[in-house]
VOMIMAR-126030 format. One line per 8 residues: their letters; for each residue x, y, z of N, C-alpha, C. Coordinates in steps of 0.02 Angstrom, whole numbers. Layout:
<nodes>
a	X:Y:Z:X:Y:Z:X:Y:Z; ...
</nodes>
This chain:
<nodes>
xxxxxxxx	735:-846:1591:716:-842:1661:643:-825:1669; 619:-803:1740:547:-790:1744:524:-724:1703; 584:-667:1686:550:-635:1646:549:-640:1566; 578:-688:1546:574:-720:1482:497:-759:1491; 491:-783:1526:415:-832:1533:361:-768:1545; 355:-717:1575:310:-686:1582:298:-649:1521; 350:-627:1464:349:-610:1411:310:-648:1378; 337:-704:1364:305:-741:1315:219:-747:1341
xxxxxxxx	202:-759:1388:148:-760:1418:95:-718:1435; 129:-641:1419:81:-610:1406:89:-597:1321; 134:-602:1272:140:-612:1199:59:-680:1172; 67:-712:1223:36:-768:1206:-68:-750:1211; -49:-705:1283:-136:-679:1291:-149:-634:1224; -118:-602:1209:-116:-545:1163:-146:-569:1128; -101:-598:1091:-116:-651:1037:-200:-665:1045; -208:-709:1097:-296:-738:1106:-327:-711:1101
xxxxxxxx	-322:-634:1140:-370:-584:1124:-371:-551:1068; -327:-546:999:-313:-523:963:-380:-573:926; -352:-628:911:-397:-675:911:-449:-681:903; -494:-682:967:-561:-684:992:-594:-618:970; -558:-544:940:-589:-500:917:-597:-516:852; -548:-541:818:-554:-535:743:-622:-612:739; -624:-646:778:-679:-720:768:-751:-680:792; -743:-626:819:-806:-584:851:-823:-552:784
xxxxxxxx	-768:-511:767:-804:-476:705:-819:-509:635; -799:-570:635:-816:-615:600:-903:-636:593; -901:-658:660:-983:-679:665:-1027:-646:655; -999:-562:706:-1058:-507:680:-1066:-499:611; -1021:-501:582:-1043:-485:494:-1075:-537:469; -1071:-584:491:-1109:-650:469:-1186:-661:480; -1186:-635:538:-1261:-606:565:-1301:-577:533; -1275:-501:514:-1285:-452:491:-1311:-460:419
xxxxxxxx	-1285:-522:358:-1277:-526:324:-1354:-582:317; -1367:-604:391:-1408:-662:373:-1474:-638:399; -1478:-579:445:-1521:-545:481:-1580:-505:431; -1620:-535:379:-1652:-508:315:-1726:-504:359; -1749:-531:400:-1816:-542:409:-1835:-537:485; -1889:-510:519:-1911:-527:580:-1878:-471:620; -1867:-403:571:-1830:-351:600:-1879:-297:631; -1851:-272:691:-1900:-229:735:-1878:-159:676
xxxxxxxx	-1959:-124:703:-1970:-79:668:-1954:-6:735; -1921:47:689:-1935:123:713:-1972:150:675; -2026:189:704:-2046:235:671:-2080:191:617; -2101:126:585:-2121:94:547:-2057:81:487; -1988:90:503:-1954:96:445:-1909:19:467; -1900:-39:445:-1875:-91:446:-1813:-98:396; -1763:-141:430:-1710:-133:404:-1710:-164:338; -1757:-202:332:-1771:-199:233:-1776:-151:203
xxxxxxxx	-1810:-96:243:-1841:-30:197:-1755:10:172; -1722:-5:243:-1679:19:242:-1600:18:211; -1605:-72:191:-1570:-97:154:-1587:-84:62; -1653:-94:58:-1667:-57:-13:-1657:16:-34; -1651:60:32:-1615:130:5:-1553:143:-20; -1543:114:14:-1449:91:6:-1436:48:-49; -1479:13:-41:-1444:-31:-150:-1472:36:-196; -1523:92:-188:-1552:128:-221:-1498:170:-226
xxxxxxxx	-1486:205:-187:-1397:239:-188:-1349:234:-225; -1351:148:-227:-1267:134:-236:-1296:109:-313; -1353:108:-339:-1362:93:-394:-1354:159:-430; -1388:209:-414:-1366:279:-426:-1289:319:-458; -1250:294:-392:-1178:307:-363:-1148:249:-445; -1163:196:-456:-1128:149:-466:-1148:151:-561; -1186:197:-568:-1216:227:-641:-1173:279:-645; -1165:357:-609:-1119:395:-623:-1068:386:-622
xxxxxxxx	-1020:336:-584:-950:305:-592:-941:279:-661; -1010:238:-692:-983:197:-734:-993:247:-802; -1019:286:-806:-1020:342:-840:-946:387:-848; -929:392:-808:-872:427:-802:-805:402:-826; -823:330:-793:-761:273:-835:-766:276:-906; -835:288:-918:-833:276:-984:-808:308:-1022; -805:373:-1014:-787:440:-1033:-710:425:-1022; -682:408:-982:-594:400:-965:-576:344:-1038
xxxxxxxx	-628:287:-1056:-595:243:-1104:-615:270:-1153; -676:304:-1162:-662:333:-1235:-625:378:-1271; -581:418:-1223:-537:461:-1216:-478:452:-1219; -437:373:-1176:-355:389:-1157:-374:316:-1160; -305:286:-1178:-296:213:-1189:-259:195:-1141; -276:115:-1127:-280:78:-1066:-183:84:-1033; -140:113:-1083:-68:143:-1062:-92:181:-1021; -101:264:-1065:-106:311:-1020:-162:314:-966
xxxxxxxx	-239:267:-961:-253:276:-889:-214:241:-808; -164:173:-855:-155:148:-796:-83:176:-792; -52:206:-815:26:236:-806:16:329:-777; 11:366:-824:5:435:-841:-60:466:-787; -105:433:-808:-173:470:-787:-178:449:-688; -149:372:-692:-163:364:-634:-93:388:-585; -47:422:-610:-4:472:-575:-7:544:-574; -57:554:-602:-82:611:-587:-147:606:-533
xxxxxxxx	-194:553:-534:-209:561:-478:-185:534:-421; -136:519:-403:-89:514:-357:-108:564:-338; -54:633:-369:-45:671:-366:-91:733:-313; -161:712:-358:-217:771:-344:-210:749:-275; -235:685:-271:-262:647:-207:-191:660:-154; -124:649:-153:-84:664:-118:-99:735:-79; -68:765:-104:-75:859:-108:-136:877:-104; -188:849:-114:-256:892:-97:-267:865:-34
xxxxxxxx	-235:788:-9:-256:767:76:-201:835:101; -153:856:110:-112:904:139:-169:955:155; -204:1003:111:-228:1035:119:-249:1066:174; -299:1028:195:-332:1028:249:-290:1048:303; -239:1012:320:-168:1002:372:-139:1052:391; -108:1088:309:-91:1146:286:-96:1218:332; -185:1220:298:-237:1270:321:-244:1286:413; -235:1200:442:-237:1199:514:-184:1247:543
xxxxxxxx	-125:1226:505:-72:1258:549:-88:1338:527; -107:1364:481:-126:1449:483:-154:1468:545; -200:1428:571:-272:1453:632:-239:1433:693; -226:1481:731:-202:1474:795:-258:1448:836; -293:1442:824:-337:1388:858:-340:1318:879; -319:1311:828:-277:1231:799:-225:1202:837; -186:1254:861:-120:1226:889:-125:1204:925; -195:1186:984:-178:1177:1039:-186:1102:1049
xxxxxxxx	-213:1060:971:-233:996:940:-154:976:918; -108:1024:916:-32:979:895:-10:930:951; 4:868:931:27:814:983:98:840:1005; 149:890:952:195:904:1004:203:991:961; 171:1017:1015:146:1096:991:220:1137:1016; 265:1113:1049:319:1145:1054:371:1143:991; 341:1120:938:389:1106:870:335:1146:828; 368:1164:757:344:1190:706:400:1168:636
xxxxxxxx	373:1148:614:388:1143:537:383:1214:487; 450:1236:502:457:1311:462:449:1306:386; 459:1360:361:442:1356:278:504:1318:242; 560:1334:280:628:1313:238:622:1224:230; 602:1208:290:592:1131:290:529:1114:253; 463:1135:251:421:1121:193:451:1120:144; 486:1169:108:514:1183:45:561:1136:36; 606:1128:77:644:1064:73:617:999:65
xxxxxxxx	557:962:87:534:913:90:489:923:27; 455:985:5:410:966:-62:479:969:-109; 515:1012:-109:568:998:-183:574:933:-201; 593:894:-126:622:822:-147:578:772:-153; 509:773:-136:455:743:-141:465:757:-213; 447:820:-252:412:825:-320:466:774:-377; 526:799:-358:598:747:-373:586:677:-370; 568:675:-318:564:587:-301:500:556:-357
xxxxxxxx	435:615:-340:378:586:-388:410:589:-453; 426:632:-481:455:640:-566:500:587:-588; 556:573:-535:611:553:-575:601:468:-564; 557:453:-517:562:380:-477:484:351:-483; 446:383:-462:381:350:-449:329:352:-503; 338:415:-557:318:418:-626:347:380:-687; 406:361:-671:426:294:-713:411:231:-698; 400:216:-634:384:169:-617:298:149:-644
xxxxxxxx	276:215:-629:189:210:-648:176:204:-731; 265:222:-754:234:204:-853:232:139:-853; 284:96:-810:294:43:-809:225:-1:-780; 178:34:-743:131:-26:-712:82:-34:-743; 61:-3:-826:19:-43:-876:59:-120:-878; 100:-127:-906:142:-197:-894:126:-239:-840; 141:-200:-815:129:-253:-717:61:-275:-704; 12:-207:-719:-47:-242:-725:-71:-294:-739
xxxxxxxx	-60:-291:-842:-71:-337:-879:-42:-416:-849; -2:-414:-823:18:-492:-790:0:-485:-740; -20:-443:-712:-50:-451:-646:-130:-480:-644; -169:-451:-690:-224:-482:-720:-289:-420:-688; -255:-366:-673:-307:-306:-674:-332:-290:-750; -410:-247:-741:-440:-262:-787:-474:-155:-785; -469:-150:-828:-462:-76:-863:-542:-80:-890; -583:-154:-901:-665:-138:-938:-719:-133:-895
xxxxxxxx	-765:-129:-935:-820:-124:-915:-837:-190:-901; -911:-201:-852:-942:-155:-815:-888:-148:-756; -920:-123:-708:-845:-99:-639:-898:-143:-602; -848:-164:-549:-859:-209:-491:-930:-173:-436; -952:-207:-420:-1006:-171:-360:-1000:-120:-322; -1004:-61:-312:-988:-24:-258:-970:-79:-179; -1019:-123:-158:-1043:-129:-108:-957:-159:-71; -922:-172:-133:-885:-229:-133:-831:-184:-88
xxxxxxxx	-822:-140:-104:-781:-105:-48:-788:-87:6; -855:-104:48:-868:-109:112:-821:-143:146; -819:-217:119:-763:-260:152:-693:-272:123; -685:-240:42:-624:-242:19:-562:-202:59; -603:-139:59:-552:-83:101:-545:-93:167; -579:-105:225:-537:-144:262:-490:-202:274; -493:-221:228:-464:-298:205:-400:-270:165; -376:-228:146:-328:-184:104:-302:-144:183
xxxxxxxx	-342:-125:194:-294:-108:279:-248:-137:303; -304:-189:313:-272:-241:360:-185:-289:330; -213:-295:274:-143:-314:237:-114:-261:243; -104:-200:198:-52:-169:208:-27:-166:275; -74:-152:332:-54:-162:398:10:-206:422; -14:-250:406:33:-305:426:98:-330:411; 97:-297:325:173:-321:288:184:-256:307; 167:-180:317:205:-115:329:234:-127:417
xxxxxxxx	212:-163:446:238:-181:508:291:-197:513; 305:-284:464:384:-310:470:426:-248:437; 401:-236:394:447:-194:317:483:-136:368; 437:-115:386:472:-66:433:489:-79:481; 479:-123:501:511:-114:582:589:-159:571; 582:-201:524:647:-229:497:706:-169:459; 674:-113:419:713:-58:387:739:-31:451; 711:-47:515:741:7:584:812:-21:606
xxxxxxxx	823:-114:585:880:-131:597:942:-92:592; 980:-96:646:1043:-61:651:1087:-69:589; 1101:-116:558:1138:-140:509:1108:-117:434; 1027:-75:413:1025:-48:381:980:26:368; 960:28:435:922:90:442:963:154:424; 1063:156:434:1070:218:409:1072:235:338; 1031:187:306:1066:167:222:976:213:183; 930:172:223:860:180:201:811:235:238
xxxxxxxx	805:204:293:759:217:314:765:274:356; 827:303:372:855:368:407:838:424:367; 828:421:291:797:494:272:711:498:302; 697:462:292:599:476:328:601:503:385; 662:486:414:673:516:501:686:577:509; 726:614:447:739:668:459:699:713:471; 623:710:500:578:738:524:530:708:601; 565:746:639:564:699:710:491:735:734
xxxxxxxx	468:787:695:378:832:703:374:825:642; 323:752:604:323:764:547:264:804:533; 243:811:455:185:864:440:165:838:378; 100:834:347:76:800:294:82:773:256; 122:808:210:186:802:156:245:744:164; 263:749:233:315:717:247:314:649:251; 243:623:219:230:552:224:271:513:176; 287:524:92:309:485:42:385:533:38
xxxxxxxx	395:575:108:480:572:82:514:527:137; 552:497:68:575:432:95:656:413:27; 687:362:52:729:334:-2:677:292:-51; 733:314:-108:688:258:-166:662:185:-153; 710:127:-116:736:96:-120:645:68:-42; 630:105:10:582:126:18:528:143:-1; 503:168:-33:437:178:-93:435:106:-126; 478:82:-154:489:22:-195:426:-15:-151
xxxxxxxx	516:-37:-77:461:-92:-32:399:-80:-13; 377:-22:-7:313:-25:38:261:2:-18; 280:16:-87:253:10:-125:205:-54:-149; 232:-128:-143:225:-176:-135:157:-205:-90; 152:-177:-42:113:-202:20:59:-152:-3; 47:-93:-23:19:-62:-63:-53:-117:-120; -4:-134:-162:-29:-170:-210:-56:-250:-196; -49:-258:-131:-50:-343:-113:-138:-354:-106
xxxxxxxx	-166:-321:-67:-242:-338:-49:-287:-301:-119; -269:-254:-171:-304:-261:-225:-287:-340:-268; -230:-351:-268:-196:-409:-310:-240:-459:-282; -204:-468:-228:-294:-550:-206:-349:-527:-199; -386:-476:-181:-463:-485:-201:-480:-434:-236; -446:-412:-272:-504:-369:-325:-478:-341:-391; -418:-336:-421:-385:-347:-479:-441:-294:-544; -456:-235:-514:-505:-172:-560:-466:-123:-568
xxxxxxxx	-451:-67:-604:-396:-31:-598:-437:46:-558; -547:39:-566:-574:82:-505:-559:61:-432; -565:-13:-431:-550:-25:-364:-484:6:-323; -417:-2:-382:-356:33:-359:-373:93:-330; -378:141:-381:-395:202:-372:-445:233:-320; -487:177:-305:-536:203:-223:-484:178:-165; -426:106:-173:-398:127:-100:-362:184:-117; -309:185:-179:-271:249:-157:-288:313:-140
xxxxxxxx	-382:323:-132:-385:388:-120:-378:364:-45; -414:326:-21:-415:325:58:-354:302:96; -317:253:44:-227:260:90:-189:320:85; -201:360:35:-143:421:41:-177:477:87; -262:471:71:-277:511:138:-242:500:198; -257:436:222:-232:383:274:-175:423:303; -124:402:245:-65:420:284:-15:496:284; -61:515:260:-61:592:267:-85:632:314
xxxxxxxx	-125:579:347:-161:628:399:-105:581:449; -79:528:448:-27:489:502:15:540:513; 21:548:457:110:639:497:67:691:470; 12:710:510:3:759:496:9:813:569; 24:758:624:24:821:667:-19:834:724; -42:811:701:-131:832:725:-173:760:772; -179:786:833:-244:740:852:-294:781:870; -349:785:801:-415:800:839:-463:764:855
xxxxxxxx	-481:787:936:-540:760:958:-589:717:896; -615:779:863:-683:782:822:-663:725:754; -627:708:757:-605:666:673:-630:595:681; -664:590:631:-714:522:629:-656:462:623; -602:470:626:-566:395:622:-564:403:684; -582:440:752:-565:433:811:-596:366:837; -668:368:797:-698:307:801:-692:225:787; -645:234:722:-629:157:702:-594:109:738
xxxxxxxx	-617:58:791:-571:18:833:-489:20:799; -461:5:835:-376:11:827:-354:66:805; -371:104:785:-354:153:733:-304:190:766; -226:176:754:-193:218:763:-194:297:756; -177:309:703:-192:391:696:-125:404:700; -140:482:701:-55:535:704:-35:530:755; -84:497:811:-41:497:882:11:434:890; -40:396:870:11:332:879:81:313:801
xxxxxxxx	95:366:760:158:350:696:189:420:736; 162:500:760:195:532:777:259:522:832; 220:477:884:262:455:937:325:420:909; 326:385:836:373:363:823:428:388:787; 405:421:762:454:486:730:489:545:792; 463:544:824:480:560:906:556:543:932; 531:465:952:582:438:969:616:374:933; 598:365:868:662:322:835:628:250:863
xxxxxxxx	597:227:895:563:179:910:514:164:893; 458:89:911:416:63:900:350:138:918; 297:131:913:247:71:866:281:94:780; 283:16:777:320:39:694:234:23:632; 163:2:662:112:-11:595:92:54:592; 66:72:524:68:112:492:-34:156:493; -71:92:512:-125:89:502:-161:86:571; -148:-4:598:-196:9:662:-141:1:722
xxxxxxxx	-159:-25:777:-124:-13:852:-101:-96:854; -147:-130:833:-148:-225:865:-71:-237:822; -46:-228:784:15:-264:790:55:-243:834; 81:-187:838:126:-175:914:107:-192:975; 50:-192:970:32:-234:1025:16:-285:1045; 16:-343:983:9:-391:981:89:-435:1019; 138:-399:961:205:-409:965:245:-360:1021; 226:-335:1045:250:-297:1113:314:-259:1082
xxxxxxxx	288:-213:1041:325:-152:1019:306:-82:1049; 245:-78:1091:218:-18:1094:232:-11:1171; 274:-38:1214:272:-35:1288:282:66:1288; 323:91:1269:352:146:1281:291:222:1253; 268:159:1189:213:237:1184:146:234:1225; 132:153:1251:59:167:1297:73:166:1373; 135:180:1388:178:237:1438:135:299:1446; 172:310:1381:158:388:1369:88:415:1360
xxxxxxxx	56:370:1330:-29:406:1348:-51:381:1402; -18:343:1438:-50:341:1488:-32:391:1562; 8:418:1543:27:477:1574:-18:553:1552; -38:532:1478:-85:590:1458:-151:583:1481; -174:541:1490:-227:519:1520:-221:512:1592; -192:528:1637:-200:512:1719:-189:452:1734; -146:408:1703:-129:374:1717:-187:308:1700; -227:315:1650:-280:264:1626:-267:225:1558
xxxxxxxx	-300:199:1537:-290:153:1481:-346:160:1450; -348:159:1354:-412:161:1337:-467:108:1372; -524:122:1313:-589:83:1342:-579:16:1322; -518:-8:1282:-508:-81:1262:-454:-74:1226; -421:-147:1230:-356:-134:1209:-304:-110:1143; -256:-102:1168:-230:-52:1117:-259:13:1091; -312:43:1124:-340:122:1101:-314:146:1141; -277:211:1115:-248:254:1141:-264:324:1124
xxxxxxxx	-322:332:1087:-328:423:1075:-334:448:1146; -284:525:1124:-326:552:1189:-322:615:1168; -289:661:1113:-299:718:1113:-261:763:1147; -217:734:1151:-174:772:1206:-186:852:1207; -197:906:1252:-178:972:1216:-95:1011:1271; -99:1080:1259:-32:1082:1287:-51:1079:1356; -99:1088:1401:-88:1056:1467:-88:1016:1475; -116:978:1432:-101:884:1447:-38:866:1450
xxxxxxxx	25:909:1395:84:875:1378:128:931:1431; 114:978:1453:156:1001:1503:130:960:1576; 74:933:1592:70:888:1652:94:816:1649; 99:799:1586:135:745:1582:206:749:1593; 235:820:1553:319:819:1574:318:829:1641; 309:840:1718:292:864:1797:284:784:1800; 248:740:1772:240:674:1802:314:659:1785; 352:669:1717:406:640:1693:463:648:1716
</nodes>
């Protein structure tokens, strides 16, 4: 009927504008890339001057890395760095993103940055969720990691020297976003199906205020799949076993800070277009519903999963909408979320 046609029809603008951003940021980088000469000066400093500091850097940066690698292969064989060594830094990198999170909830200062400050995550439930985390890492995800020297090797990652460019992860790691983005979208929002969500995906739920930690407890069977989408955007463009190891520091940050709880104002991902954040995965642990991506805002809203959570900030906000679509930070604090329940 007409509201089947208006669906599709605004599914369809979405789409265009979805579109017309990603062909925008296309060009600008293309620009950017071609923009070498005829550059206005500040202060006498031109963006040549300024582009040669920056290869000076990363030539720097890209000497002590390879130094360090070197020291890892002369040390531990290409088993134990890509099985053993690289589950332990899992590990560091997991548990040392908590930290921070941790520490917040000590400072009553902090609280007033919880998106739902009327909940607390007591000690019994930490303790409960690291036991079975450390369980899950030991008995499931550390066998799996003896197993991915193998996987590698046919995979066609490469353990030598020299290491890939620094620079190369300017555009790799968003490009590793964006994929995982997209396959963690279906993966999950398909695990929400009625017919198998009480099998899988109902233990991750058992935290409806999640908290740092609570990101990789999950069923096995879970880790597996989204393990996968994980490994997809190193597999097509960059196949280094440093390159691995620089997204997994910035995805387990990532999604550690997603249930962590927390929207602060001051946090530099406030800045990254789409950027979901803890506001937009908390809302879903909330209520058992959409936005189901893991990373940015444009698929739920591409696919009109997010009607119910940009409701809800838009009630935190006075009834406004970000500065462009699909942004939704707002920081809620507790008068924001007690004037929102009076609107509700």
């Amino acid at each position: 009927g007409d509201r089947k046609i208006a669906m599709m029809m605004g599914l369809t603008r979405r789409h265009g504008v979805l579109a017309a951003v990603l062909l925008a940021s296309v060009a600008v980088v293309a620009g950017l890339q071609n923009a070498t000469e005829g550059q206005p000066s500040i202060g006498g400093l031109k963006l040549t001057d300024v582009i040669a500091q920056l290869e000076k850097g990363e030539a720097a940066a890209h000497g002590a890395l390879t130094a360090g690698w070197s020291w890892i292969l002369d040390h531990f064989s290409h088993f134990v760095i890509a099985g053993p060594l690289t589950f332990v830094f899992h590990e560091l990198v997991y548990f040392g993103a908590w930290m921070p999170w941790l520490l917040l909830d000590q400072i009553p200062f902090f609280a007033k940055y919880k998106i739902q400050p009327e909940k607390k995550a007591d000690a019994s439930m930490v303790l409960k969720c690291l036991r079975r985390l450390l369980t899950s890492h030991i008995c499931i995800q550390f066998p799996m990691q003896l197993g991915f020297h193998w996987v590698a090797q046919f995979l066609g990652f490469s353990l030598l020297l020299p290491l890939p460019p620094l620079r190369d992860l300017l555009w790799q790691l968003p490009v590793f976003f964006a994929i995982e983005d997209f396959y963690f979208y279906w993966v999950h929002r398909g695990l929400h199906h009625k017919r198998v969500y009480k099998y899988i995906h109902k233990v991750h739920h058992e935290h409806t205020h999640p908290f740092g930690i609570a990101a990789e407890y999950a069923h096995p069977a879970e880790t597996l799949l989204l393990g996968i989408g994980t490994l997809l955007g190193p597999l097509l463009f960059a196949r280094h076993m440093v390159t691995l190891w620089a997204w997994l520091l910035v995805r387990l940050w990532e999604t550690v800070e997603d249930h962590s709880g927390y929207d602060l104002p001051f946090n530099p991902t406030n800045f990254i277009p789409f950027w979901g954040g803890a506001v937009h995965h908390d809302f879903h642990h909330k209520t058992f519903e959409g936005p189901y991506s893991s990373i940015f805002t444009w698929c739920d809203w591409a696919f009109g999963t997010d009607a119910k959570f940009r409701e809800h900030q838009k009630r935190l906000r006075g009834g406004k909408e970000g500065v462009y679509p699909a942004q939704f930070r707002g920081a809620p604090n507790d008068a924001a979320v007690a004037e929102a329940k009076k609107v509700a």
